[in-house]
DOMAR-289961 format. One record per residue (C-alpha): x, y, z. Coordinates in steps of 0.1 Angstrom, whole numbers, plus 2048, in hexadecimal, padded with zeros to 3 digits. Layout:
<atoms>
x, y, z
X, Y, Z
...
</atoms>
This chain:
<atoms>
x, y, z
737, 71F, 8A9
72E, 73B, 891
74F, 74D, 896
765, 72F, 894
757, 728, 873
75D, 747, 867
781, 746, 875
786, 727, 864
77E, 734, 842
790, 755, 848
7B2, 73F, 84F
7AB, 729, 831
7B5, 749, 81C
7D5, 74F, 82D
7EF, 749, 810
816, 750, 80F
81A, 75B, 7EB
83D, 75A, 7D6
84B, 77E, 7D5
85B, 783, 7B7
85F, 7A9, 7B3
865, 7C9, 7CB
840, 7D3, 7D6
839, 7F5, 7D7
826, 7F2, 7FA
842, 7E1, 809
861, 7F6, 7F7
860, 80C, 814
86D, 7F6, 82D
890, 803, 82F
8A1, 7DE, 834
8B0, 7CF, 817
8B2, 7B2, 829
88E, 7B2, 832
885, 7B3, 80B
89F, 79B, 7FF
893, 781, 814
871, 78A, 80C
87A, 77E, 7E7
892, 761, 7EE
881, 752, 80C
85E, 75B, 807
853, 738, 811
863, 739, 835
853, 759, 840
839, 753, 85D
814, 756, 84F
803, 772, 85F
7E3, 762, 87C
7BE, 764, 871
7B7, 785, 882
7D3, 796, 870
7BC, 788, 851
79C, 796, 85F
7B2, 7BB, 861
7BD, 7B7, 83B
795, 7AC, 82D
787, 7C6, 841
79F, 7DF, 830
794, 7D1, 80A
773, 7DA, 816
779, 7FD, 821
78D, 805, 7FF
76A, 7F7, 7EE
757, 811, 806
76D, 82D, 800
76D, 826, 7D8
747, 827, 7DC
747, 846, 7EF
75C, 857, 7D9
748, 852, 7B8
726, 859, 7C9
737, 876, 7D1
73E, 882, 7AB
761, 874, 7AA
76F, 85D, 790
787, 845, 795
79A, 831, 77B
7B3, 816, 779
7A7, 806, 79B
7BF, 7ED, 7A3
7D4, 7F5, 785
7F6, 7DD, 786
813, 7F1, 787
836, 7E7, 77E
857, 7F6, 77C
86F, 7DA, 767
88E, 7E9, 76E
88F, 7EB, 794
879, 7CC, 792
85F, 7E1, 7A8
839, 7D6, 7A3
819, 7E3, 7B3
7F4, 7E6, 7B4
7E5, 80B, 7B8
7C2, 80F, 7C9
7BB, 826, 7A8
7BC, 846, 797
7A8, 862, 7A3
79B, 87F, 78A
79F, 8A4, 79A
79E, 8C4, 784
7A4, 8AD, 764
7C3, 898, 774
7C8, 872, 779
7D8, 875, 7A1
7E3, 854, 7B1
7CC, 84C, 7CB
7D5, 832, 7E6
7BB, 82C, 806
7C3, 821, 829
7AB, 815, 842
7BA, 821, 865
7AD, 81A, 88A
7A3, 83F, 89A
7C5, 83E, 8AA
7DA, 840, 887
7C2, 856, 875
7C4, 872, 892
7E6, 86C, 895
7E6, 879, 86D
7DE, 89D, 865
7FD, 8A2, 848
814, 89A, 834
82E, 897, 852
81B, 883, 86A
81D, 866, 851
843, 86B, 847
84A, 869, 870
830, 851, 87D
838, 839, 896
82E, 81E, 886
844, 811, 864
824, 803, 852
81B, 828, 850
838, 83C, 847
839, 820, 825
81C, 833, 820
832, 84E, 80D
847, 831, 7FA
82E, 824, 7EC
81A, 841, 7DC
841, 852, 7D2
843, 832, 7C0
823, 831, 7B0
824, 85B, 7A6
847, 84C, 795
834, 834, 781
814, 842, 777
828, 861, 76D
817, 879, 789
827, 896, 79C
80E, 890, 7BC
7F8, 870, 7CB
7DF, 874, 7E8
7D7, 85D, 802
7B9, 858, 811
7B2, 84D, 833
794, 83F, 840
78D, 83C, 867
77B, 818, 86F
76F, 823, 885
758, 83F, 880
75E, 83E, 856
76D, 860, 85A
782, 869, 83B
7A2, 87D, 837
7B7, 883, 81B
7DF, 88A, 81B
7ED, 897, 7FB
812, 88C, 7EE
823, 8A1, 7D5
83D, 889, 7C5
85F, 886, 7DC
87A, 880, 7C2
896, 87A, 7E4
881, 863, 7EE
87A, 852, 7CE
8A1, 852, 7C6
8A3, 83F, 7E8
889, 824, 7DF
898, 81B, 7BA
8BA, 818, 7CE
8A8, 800, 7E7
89F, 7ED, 7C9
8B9, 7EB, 7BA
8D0, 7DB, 7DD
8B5, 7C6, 7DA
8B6, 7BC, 7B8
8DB, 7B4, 7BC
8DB, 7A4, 7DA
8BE, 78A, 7CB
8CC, 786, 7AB
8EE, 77B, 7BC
8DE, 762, 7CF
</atoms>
């Protein structure tokens, strides 16, 4: 009884929202077609089930935790979930915040990962090869938001479910990569605008 309730409520706030721009978190994906039909066809896409849901609050919470950590710690964080966008490609995103080391604003982005995924992640590499996609975006994502915050590096940090372990994975600013993701934007643009 208890749990059904609570399932209940947690698929009440399953919503399909209209996608209007290229999201940074999702830029990675390397399909156009994926991402056109994304923005044209939002609306058809299957919703995601209620344990998916569970997977996404719990992650809200951990970026909370790790926040918390980090300024107990000394650290100070601005800009949390500062609104990016990026007119031109039509590319749009949200970054976890701004981290202050030696005197300099660095993009900060945290994951929550199962104990699998964060051993599986030890560098810079492991994430630009992982076996799973939703990872390798990873990179995407904080290129894109070095690009528009102006920053030649990001980190990411990881925090194991699990246990609560923490690691952290710095990325200087990968201008390839970046060129590849404005392209990608730009198909996509093209291909939406034409109908």
């Amino acid at each position: 009884m208890i749990v059904d309730k609570v399932l209940q409520h947690k698929e009440r706030e399953i919503r399909q929202a209209p996608v209007h721009s290229n999201r940074a978190s999702q830029l990675g994906h390397e399909c156009v077609r994926y991402h056109v039909l994304e923005r044209t066809r939002w609306n058809e896409k299957a919703l995601h089930d209620v344990r998916l849901q569970m997977v996404f609050d719990i992650g809200k919470e951990i970026e909370e935790i790790v926040l918390k950590e980090l300024r107990e710690a000394g650290f100070q964080i601005h800009e949390g979930q500062r609104a990016f966008s990026w007119p031109e490609y039509k590319i749009t995103g949200s970054i976890d915040g701004m981290i202050l080391i030696d005197g300099e604003a660095v993009p900060l982005e945290i994951k929550s990962s199962s104990p699998y995924a964060f051993d599986s992640i030890n560098g810079l590499e492991d994430i630009r090869r992982h076996k799973y996609p939703y990872m390798r975006r990873y990179l995407s994502q904080v290129t894109l938001y070095c690009l528009l915050s102006n920053k030649d590096r990001a980190v990411i940090l990881f925090k194991n479910k699990v246990t609560g372990a923490l690691k952290e994975i710095w990325v200087p600013l990968d201008y390839e990569l970046g060129e590849t993701l404005l392209k990608r934007a730009e198909a996509i643009n093209r291909h939406v605008d034409a109908g």
